[in-house]
C-alpha positions, -999 to +999 in steps of 0.1 A: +131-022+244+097-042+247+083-066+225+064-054+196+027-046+201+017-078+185+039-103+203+025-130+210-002-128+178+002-158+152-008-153+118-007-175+088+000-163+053-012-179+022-007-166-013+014-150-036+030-118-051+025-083-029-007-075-013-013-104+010+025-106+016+029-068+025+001-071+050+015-099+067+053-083+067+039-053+084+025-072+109+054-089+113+072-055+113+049-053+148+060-080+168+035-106+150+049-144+143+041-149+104+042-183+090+041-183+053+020-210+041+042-219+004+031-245-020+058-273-033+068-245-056+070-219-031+049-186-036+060-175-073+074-134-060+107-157-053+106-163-092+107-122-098+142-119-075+155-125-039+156-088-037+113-086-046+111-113-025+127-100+005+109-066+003+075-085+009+087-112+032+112-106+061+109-114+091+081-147+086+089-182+088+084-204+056+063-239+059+058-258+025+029-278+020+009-289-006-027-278-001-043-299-028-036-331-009-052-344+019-021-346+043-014-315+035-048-297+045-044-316+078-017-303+089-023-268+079-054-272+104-028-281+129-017-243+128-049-228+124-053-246+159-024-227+168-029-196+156-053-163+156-058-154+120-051-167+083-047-142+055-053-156+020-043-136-010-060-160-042-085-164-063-118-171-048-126-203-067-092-215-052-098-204-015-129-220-019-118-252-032-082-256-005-111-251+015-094-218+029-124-198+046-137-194+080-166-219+077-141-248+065-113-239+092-138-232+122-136-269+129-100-268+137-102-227+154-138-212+161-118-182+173-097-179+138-101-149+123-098-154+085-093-125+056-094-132+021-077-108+002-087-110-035-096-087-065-133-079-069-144-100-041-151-134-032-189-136-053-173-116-080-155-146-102-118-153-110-115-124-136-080-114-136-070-087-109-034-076-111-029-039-097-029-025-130-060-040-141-078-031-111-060+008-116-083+008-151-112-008-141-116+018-111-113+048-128-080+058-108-059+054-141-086+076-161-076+103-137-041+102-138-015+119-161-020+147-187-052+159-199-040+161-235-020+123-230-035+089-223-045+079-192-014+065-174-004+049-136+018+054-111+052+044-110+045+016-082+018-010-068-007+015-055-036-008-057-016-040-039-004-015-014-031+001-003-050-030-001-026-047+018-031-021+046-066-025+044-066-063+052-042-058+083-064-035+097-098-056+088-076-087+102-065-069+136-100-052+136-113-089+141-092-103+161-098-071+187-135-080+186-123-111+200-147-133+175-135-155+149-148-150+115-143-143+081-133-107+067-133-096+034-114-068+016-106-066-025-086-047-043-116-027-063-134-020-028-104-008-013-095+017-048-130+034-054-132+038-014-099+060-015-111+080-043-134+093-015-138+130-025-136+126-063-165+103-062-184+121-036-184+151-061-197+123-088-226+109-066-239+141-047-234+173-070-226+150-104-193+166-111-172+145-137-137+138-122-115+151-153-076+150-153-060+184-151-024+196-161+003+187-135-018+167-113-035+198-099-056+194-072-096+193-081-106+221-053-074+237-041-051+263-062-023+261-062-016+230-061-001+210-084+038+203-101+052+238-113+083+239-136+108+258-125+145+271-131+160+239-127+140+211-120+100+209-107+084+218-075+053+203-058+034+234-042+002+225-021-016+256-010-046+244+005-056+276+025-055+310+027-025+314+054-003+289+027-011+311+002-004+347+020+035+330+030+040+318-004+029+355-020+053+371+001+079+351-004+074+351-046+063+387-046+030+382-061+000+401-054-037+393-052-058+364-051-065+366-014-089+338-013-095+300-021-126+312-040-109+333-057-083+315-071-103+289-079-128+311-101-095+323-115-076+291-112-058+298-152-047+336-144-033+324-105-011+292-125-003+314-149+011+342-122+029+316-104+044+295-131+064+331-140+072+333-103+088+302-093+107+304-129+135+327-114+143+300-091+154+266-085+127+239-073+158+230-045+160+266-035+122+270-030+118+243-012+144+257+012+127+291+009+091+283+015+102+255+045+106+280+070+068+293+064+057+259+068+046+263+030+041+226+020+067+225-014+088+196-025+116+192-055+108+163-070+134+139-062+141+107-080+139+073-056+177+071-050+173+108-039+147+101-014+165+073+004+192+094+003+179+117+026+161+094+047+189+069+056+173+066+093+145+042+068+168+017+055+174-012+076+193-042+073+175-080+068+196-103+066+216-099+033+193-074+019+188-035+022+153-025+025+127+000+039+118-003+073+084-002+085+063+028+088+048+023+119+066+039+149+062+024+184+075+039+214+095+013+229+095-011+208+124-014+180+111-039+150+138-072+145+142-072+110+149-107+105+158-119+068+131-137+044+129-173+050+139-200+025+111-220+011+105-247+036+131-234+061+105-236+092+088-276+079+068-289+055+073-311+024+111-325+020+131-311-014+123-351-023+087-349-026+067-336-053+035-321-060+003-339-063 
């Protein structure tokens, strides 16, 4: 096996919780050495559980310093010396004041490339930005969950996540250009860019985004959840050669066209709600699969990674999902998260200043 595609590439880590740390693990994932900048306290996800902890932080190493102190700003320069990026997940006041951003590190690494990851940006203020928050204030929770409910969110850290990807690929972005510099990415940028087509419909033809029934689909039908005999199904037609296999196979008639059933979009749900009520959602999913009709049961999360063993990997103690990156070649060493202060820093005997 060779090395991973970032071998060799030295990134620091500072910050706390899950989007900067999920950045950082994938790139560690690749073959990348992460060194996870912790204060005395260490970054406050190991006060959720080891388990949280781990699922954001394998595979780095683990250097405690206190960045309000002189001594310890020093030798964070030290690495930046050493290394080809920093990735800071705080608030901007505080990334300003541990002096954190390309024009106070440039001194020590003209070359360093250095992201700061925060919630509305780094002229925006210190306004709270947890995932959530940023979820309402985007319009993303508006648009999810029933039409006749409240507005609701998704079972997991959508905002975090997707913003964590979004800095990796800003921070290798920079370092490909082969400048140093500083890169920005926050967590309401990166949620109204992935509304993409819903806003696009807003800003060019000034069609509302509403919430329909099921989480359908805006333009294509159907596709949405469906109840069914025994459990639900996720069907996605999103052309007219989907939708020709899946009549066939249901024995419904009509509707030949997207514009069609989009004109009729109430008469085609009601027609296939009826249909896919004589089965099970596990049975059309078998059914449809060999059409290549996209369809899903809904599976709970123990159900899922029960079916896709070949994604759990070992860490040290700890279960968790591998990466989702595939390399040919290369197989990722999932080494376990560190312990706070395992790789240097301050002694257990010092405290904080």
């Amino acid at each position: 096996m060779s090395p991973g595609p970032l071998a060799g590439i030295r990134i620091l880590e500072v910050g706390h919780m899950l989007a900067g740390p999920y950045a950082t693990m994938m790139l560690a994932d690749l073959g990348a050495e992460v060194t996870k900048i912790e204060p005395p306290g260490g970054d406050i996800s190991r006060q959720v559980s080891d388990a949280y902890f781990a699922s954001l932080n394998r595979g780095k190493r683990s250097v405690r310093l206190d960045l309000n102190s002189a001594d310890g700003r020093e030798r964070l320069g030290a690495l930046v010396a050493q290394s080809h990026a920093l990735l800071v997940n705080l608030k901007p006041s505080a990334i300003r004041r541990l002096g954190l951003t390309y024009e106070d590190l440039k001194r020590w690494n003209e070359r360093i490339v250095c992201v700061a990851l925060t919630g509305f940006g780094m002229d925006a203020g210190d306004d709270p930005a947890f995932d959530y928050v940023v979820q309402a204030s985007t319009g993303v929770a508006s648009l999810t969950g029933d039409p006749d409910g409240p507005p609701t969110l998704p079972g997991y850290s959508s905002a975090d996540n997707s913003s964590g990807l979004t800095a990796a690929i800003g921070l290798l972005a920079q370092i490909v250009s082969g400048r140093g510099g500083q890169v920005e990415v926050s967590l309401r940028d990166v949620m109204l860019s992935q509304l993409n087509y819903r806003a696009s419909a807003y800003l060019n033809e000034g069609t509302e985004p509403r919430r329909l029934p099921n989480g359908a689909h805006s333009y294509y039908v159907p596709a949405q959840l469906f109840p069914t005999a025994e459990g639900h199904l996720a069907l996605f037609v999103t052309h007219d050669g989907f939708w020709k296999s899946f009549a066939a196979e249901a024995g419904i008639e009509g509707f030949p066209t997207m514009a069609e059933r989009a004109e009729r979009r109430e008469e085609v749900l009601a027609v296939v709600t009826r249909a896919l009520a004589a089965d099970t959602a596990v049975s059309w999913e078998a059914r449809l699969r060999p059409s290549g009709v996209p369809a899903a049961a809904v599976r709970t999360l123990p159900e899922a990674l029960e079916a896709t063993p070949e994604m759990v990997v070992t860490a040290g103690g700890f279960r968790l999902v591998g990466g989702s990156i595939k390399v040919a070649g290369h197989e990722p060493d999932y080494r376990p998260p560190p312990r706070l202060g395992e790789h240097g820093g301050l002694t257990d005997g010092e405290e904080e200043t």
